[in-house]
C-alpha positions as CSV (number, residue, x, y, z in Angstrom):
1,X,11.1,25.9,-15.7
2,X,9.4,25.5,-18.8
3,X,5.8,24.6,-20.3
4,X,6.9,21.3,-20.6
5,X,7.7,20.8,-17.0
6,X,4.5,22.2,-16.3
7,X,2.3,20.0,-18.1
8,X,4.4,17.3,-16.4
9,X,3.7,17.6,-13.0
10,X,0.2,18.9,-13.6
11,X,-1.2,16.0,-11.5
12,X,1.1,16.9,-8.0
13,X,0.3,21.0,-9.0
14,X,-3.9,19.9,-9.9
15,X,-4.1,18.0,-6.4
16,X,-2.2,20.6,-4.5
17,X,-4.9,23.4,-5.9
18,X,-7.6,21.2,-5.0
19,X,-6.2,20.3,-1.4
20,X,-6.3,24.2,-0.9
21,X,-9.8,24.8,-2.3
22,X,-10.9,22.1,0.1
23,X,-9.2,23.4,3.1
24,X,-10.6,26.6,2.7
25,X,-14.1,25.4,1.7
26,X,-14.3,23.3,4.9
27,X,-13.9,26.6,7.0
28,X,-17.2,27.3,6.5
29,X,-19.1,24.2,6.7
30,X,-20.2,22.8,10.2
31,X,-20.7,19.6,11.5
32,X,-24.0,18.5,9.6
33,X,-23.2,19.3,6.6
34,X,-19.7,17.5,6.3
35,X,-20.3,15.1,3.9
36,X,-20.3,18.4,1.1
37,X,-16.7,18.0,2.3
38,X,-16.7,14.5,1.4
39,X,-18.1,15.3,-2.2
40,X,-15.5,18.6,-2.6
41,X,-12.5,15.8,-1.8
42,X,-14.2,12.6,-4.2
43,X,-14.2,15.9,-7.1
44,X,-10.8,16.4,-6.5
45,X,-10.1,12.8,-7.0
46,X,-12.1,12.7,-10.2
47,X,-10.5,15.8,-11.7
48,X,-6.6,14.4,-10.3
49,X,-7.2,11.2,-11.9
50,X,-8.3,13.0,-15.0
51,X,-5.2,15.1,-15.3
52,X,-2.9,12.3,-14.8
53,X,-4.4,10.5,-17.9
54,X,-4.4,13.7,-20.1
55,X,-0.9,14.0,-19.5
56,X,0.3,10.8,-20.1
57,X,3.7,11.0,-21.7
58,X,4.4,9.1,-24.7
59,X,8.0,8.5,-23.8
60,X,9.9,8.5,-20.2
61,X,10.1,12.3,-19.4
62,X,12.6,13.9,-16.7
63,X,12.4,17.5,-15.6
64,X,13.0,19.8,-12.9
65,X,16.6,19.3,-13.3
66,X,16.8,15.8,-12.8
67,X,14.3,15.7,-9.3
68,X,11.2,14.6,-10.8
69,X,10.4,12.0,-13.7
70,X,6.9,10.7,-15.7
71,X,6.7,7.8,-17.4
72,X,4.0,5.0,-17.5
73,X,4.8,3.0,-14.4
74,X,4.1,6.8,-12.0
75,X,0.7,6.9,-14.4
76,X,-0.2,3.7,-13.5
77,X,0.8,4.3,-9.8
78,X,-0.7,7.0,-9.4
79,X,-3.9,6.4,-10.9
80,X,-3.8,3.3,-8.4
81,X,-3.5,5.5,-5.4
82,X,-6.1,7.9,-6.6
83,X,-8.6,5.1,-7.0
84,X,-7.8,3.4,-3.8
85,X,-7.9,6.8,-1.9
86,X,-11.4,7.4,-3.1
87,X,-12.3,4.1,-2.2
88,X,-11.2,4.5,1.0
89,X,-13.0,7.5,1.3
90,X,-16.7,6.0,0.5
91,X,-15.9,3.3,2.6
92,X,-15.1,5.7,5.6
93,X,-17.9,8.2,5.5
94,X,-20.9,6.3,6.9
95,X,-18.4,4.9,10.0
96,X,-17.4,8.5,10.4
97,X,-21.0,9.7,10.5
98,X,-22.0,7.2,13.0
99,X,-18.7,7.4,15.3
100,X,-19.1,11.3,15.7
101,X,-16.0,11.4,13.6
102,X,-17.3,12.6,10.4
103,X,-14.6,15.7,10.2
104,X,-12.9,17.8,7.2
105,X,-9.8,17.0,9.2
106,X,-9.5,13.0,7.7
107,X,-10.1,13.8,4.0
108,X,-7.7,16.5,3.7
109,X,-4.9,14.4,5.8
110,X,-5.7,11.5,3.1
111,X,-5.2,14.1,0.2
112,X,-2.2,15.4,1.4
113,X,-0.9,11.8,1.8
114,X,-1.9,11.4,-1.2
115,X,0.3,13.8,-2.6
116,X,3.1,12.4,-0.7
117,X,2.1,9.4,-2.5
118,X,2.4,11.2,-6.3
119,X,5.8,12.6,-5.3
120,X,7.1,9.5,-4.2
121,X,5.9,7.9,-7.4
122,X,7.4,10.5,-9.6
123,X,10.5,11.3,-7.9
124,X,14.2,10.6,-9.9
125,X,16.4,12.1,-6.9
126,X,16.9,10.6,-3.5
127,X,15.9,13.8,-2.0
128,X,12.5,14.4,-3.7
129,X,11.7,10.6,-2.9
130,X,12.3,11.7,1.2
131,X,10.3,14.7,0.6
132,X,7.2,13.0,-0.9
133,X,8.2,10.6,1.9
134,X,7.7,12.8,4.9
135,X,5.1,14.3,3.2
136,X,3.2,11.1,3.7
137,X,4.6,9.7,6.8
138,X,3.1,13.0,8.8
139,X,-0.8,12.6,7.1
140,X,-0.5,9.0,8.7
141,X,0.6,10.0,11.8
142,X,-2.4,12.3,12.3
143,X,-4.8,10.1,10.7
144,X,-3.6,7.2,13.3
145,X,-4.1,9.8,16.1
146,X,-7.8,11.9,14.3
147,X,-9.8,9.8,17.0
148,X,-8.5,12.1,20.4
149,X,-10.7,10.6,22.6
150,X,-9.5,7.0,21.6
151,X,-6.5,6.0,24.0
152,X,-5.5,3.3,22.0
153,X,-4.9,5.0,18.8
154,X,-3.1,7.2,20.3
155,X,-0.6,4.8,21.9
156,X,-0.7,3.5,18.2
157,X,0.2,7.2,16.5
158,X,2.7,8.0,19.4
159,X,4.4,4.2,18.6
160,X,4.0,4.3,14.4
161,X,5.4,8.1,14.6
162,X,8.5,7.8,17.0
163,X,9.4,4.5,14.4
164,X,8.7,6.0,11.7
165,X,11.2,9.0,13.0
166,X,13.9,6.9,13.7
167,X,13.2,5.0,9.6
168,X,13.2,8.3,8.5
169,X,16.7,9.2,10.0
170,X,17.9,5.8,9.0
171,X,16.8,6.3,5.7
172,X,18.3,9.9,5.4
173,X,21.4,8.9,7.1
174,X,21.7,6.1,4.3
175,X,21.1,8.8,1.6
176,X,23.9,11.2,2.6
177,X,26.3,8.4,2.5
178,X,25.3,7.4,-1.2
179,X,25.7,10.8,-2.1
180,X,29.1,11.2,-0.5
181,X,30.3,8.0,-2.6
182,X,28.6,9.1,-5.9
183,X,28.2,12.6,-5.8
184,X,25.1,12.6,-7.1
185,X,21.1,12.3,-5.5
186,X,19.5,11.8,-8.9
187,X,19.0,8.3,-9.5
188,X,19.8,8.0,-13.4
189,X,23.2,9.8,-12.4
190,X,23.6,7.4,-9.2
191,X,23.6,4.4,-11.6
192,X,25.5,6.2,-14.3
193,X,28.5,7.1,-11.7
194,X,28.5,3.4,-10.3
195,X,28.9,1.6,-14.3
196,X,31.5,4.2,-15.6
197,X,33.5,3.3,-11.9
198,X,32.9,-0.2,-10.8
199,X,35.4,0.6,-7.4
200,X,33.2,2.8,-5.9
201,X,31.4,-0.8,-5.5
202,X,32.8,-0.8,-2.0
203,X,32.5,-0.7,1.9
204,X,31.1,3.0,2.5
205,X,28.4,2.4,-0.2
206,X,27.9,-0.9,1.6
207,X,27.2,1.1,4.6
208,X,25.0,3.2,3.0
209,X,22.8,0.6,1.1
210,X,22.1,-1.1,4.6
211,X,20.7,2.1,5.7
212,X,18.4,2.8,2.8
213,X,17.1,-0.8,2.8
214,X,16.1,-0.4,6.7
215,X,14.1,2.9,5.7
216,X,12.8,0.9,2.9
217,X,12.1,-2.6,4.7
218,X,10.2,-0.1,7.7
219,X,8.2,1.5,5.1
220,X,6.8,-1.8,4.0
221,X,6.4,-3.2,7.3
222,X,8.4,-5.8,6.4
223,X,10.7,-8.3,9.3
224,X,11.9,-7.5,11.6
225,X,11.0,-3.7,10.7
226,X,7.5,-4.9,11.3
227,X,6.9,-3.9,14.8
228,X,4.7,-0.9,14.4
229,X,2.5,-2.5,11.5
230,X,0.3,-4.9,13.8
231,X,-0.4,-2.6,16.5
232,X,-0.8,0.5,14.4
233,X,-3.3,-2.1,12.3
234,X,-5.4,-2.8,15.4
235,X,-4.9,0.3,17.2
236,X,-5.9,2.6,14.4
237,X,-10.0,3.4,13.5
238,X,-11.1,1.1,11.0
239,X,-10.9,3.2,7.7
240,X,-7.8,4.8,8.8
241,X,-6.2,1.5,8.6
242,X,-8.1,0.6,5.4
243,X,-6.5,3.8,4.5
244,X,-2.9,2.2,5.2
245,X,-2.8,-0.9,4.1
246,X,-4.1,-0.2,1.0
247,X,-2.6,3.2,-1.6
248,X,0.6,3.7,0.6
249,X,1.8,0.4,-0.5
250,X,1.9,1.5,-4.2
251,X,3.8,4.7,-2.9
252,X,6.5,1.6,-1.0
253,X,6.4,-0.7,-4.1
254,X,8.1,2.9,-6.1
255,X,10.2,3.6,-3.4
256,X,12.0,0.3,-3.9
257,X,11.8,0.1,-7.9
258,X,13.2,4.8,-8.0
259,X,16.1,3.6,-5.2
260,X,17.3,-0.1,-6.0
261,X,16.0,-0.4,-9.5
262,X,16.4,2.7,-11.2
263,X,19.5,4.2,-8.7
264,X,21.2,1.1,-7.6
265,X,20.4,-1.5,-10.2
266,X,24.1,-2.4,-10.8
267,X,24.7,-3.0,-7.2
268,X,21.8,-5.8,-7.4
269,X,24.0,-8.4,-6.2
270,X,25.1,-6.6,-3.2
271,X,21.3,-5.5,-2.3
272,X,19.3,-8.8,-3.6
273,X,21.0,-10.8,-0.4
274,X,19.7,-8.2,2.2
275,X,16.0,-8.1,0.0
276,X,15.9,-12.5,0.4
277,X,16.8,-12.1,3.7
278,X,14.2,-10.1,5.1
279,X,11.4,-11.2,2.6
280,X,12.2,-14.6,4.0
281,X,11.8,-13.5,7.0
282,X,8.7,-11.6,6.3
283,X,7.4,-14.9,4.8
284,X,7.8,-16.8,8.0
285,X,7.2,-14.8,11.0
286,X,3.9,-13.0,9.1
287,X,2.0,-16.3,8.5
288,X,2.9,-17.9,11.6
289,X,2.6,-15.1,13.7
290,X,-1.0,-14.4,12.0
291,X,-2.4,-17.9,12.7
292,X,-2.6,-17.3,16.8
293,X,-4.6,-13.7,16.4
294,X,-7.9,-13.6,17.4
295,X,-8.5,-9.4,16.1
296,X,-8.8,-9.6,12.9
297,X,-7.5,-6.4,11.9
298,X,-4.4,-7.4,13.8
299,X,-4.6,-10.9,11.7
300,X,-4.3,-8.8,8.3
301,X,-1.7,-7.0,9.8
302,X,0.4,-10.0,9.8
303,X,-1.0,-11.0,6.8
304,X,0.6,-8.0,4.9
305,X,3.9,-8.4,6.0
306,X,3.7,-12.1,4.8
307,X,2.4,-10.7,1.2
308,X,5.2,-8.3,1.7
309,X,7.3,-11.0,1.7
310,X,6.6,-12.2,-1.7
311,X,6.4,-8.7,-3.7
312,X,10.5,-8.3,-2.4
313,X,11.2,-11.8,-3.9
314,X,10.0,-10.5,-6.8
315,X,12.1,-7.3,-6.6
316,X,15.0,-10.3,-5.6
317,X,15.0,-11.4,-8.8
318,X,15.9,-8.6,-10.3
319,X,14.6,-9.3,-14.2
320,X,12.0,-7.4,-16.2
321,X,9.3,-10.3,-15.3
322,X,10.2,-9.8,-12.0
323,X,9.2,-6.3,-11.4
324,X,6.4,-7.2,-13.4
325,X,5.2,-9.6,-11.1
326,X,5.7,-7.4,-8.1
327,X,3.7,-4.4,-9.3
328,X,0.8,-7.2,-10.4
329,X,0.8,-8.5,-6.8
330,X,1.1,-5.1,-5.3
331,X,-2.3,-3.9,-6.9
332,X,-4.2,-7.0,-6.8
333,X,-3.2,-7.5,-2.9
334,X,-4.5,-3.6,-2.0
335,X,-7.7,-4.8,-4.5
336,X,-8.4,-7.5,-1.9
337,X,-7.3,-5.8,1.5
338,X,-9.2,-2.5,0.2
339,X,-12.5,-5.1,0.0
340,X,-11.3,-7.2,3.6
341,X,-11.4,-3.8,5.6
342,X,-14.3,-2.8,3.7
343,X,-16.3,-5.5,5.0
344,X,-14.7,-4.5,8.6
345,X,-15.9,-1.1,8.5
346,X,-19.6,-2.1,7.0
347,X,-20.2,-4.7,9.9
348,X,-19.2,-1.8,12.7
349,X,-21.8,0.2,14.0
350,X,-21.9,3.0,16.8
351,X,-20.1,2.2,19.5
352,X,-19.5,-1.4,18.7
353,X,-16.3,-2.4,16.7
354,X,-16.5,-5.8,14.7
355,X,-12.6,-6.3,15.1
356,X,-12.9,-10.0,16.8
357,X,-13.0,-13.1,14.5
358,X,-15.7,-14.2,16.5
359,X,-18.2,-11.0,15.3
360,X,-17.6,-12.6,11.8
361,X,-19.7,-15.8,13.6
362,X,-22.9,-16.8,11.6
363,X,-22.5,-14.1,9.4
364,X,-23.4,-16.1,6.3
365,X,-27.4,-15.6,8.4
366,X,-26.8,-12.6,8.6
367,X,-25.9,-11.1,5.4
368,X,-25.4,-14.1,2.6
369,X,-24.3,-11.7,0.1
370,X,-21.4,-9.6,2.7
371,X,-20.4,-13.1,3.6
372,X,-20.2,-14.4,0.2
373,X,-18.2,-11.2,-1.0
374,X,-15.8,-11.6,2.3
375,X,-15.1,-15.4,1.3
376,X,-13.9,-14.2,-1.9
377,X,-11.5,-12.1,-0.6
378,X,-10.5,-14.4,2.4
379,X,-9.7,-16.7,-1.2
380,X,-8.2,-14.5,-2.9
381,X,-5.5,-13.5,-0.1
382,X,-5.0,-17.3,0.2
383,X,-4.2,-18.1,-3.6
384,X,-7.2,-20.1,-4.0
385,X,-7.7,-20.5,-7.8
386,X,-9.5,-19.2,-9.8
387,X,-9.0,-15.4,-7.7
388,X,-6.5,-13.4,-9.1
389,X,-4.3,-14.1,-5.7
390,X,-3.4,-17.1,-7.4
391,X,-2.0,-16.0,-10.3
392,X,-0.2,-13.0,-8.2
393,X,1.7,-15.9,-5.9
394,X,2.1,-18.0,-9.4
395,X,3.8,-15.1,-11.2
396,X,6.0,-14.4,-8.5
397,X,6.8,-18.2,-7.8
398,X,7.7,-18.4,-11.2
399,X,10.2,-15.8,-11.7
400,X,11.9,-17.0,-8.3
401,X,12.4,-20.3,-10.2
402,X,13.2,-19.0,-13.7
403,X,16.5,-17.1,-11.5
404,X,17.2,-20.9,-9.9
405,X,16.1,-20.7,-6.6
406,X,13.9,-23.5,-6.6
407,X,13.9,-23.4,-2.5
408,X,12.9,-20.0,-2.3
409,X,9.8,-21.8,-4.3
410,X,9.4,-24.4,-2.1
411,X,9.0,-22.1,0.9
412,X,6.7,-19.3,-1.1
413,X,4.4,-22.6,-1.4
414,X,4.3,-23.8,2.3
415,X,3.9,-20.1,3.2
416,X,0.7,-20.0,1.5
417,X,-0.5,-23.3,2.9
418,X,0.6,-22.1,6.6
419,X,-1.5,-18.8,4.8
420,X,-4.9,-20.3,3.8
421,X,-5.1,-21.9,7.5
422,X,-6.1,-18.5,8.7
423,X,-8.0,-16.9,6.2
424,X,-10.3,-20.6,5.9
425,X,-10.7,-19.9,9.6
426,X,-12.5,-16.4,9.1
427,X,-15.0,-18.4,6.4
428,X,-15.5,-21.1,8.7
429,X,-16.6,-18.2,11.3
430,X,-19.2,-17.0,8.7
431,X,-20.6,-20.3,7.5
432,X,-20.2,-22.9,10.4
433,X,-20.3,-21.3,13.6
434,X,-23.9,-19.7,15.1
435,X,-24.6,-15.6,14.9
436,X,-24.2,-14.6,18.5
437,X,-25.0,-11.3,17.0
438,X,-28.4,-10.2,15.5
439,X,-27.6,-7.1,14.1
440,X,-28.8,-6.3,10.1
441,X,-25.6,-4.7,8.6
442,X,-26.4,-0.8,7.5
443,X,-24.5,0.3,4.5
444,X,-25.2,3.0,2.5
445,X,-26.3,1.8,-1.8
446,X,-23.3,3.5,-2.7
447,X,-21.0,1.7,-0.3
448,X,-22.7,-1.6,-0.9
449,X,-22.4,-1.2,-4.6
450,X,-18.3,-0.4,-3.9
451,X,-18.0,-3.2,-1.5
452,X,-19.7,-5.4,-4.3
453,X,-17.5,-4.2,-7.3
454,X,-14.6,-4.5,-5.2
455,X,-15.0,-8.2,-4.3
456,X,-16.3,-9.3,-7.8
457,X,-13.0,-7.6,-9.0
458,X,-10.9,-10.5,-7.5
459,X,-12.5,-13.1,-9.0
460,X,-13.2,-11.3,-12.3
461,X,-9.7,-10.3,-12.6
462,X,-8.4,-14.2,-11.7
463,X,-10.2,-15.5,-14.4
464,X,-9.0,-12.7,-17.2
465,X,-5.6,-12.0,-15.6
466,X,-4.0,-11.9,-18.8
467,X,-4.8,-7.6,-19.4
468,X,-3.3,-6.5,-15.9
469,X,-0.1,-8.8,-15.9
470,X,0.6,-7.3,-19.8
471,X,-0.2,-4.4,-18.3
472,X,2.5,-4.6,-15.7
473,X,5.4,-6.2,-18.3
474,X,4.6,-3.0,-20.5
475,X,5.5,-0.9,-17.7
476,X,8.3,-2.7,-15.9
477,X,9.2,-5.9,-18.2
């Protein structure tokens, strides 16, 4: 280990610091004073994110013998997850507050899953990618469970964790095979191995690929790996599963581009048939499924794993613009679903949950400007130009038809129709129907100004896409 390795993974080593200072700093506050916990973990944020711009490398960097790489798509990941962390944090401390759930316990779990997340990014061996992994999967699992008085989130922790375990083997089980063909867990050496010996192209790498794909297609929540998403969606407290369906997909979307992209990219052929059929599937069952929920929360569930759907055809495609297009809609979709929770947790109160499509009724009488920010994001998930979900299905249509799969086109389209049925239905909730209830939404300024930002994002960034997608090609095209 040298300086240069050092300065490398200063971000993981900075966080992991912090994480500690917090944990300890928490021992002494009580109850009424938690929220100097919440400001200790937003600090920690602040200074992580500030480390992982100062060192930025100016070329791809891999150290700790071959486990652990830096280059600019991990910066842009990772600053990503740090934002959407915090995010998730301002949105959840005014809902903890009032639920009696305001405890040092949920913002150290979403730094050390935050972590998880930064190693995951960062990782150029199979084996650090399981560890940041883990390292995740276990802060979810708690944060699913945090409410112990709540019999339903616990059915949903006890269901995503016993799934998650059996992924985890899968996906472990899958890893010792590829390393029993190649010899190798570090990805450059993976795909080095596989070009200078085309015959280890064969039926126990096969076997092995299958395994890491179900890990892979589990982690995303994609079909029919899907089961735990919807349940653990609704089951979960509201900012826990803001929490979940919004940095932890950044952490998937490098989980597929370190294993299939970086490791197995020569085998694309053999793995782009297994990606088309389950993002097909993902496609269908997700925005079909979605239209006959009547939970909201459980709705976006199945919304994901449609939107999942189209970041793997992206991956399908296996081309520069491709990835490109994948990362774009990866950010842009946890822009929107970091905004649709948002709006979730701002419209709960004590003891009452607004989880039902039919709290959303009259809400436009309610609060014009919540309403007007949640039809923007309701637009933006369905593609409705000019929000920058358009351009995200666009760009991903588009490289699906550059590679000739003109069908694959056809269907992205119709999915998005079958899409925009539901998410239309939540604004016809807000605009058309009568309040049944009363209630003046209470938000913190802070929380309000977030909620605000956050929704104005998605249509500032549809009409001046042109930054973030160059963004993207710079780090992936």
């Amino acid at each position: 280990m040298n300086y240069t390795d050092l300065i490398a993974a200063a971000p993981e080593m900075t966080l992991l610091g912090l994480i500690c200072v917090v944990l300890v700093a928490d021992l002494f506050i009580d109850d009424e004073h938690r929220i100097v916990t919440f400001w200790f973990s937003i600090i920690s944020l602040v200074i992580t994110a500030a480390v992982i711009h100062a060192t930025a490398p100016e070329a791809r960097t891999v150290i700790f013998d071959g486990s652990y790489v830096s280059d600019q798509l991990s910066q842009v990941l990772k600053l990503g997850a740090v934002l959407f962390v915090a995010a998730a944090f301002f949105y959840a401390r005014d809902y903890l507050r009032a639920n009696d759930l305001h405890k040092g316990e949920y913002y150290l779990l979403g730094l050390f899953g935050l972590l998880g997340m930064m190693i995951m990014i960062s990782a150029n061996s199979l084996l650090t990618m399981y560890l940041g992994l883990e390292t995740l999967a276990l802060s979810m699992y708690a944060l699913v469970a945090i409410d112990r008085n709540n019999v339903t989130a616990a059915e949903s922790a006890m269901k995503y964790f016993v799934l998650g375990a059996i992924a985890s083997g899968c996906l472990l089980y899958g890893i010792s095979w590829v390393y029993g063909v190649t010899g190798s867990l570090q990805f450059d050496e993976i795909a080095a191995v596989l070009s200078a010996d085309p015959s280890l192209n064969n039926l126990p790498l096969w076997f092995g690929l299958t395994f890491l794909i179900v890990g892979i297609a589990f982690k995303f929540g994609a079909v029919p790996f899907h089961m735990w998403l919807p349940d653990v969606y609704q089951g979960a407290r509201s900012p826990i599963t803001l929490y979940l369906a919004t940095a932890p997909k950044l952490a998937a979307l490098a989980l597929i581009l370190r294993v299939l992209v970086d490791g197995l990219g020569g085998l694309h052929e053999t793995w782009s048939s297994m990606i088309m059929v389950v993002a097909v599937l993902s496609l269908l069952v997700g925005n079909i499924v979605a239209i006959a929920q009547t939970n909201i929360k459980r709705m976006l569930g199945y919304s994901t794993i449609g939107h999942v759907g189209f970041i793997l055809l992206a991956v399908f495609c296996g081309t520069g613009d491709g990835y490109a297009a994948a990362l774009f809609y990866t950010l842009t979709y946890v822009l929107s679903a970091a905004g649709a929770f948002g709006v979730i947790i701002v419209m709960s109160r004590r003891g009452y949950e607004a989880e039902l499509l039919t709290d959303f009724n009259g809400l436009n009488e309610r609060s014009p400007w919540f309403a007007l920010m949640m039809m923007f994001l309701m637009f933006s998930m369905a593609g409705v130009p000019p929000f920058v979900g358009f351009f995200a299905k666009l760009n991903v249509i588009s490289a699906v038809l550059d590679q000739g799969f003109p069908e694959l086109a056809v269907l992205m389209v119709l999915a998005s129709v079958v899409g925009a049925y539901y998410y239309l239905k939540v604004i016809w909730y807000m605009y058309f129907e009568p309040a049944e209830d009363k209630a003046v939404l209470q938000a913190s300024t802070d929380t309000r100004l977030l909620l605000s930002v956050n929704s104005v994002a998605v249509l500032a960034l549809g009409i001046v896409p042109g930054w973030l997608m160059a963004l993207c090609i710079q780090v992936l095209g």
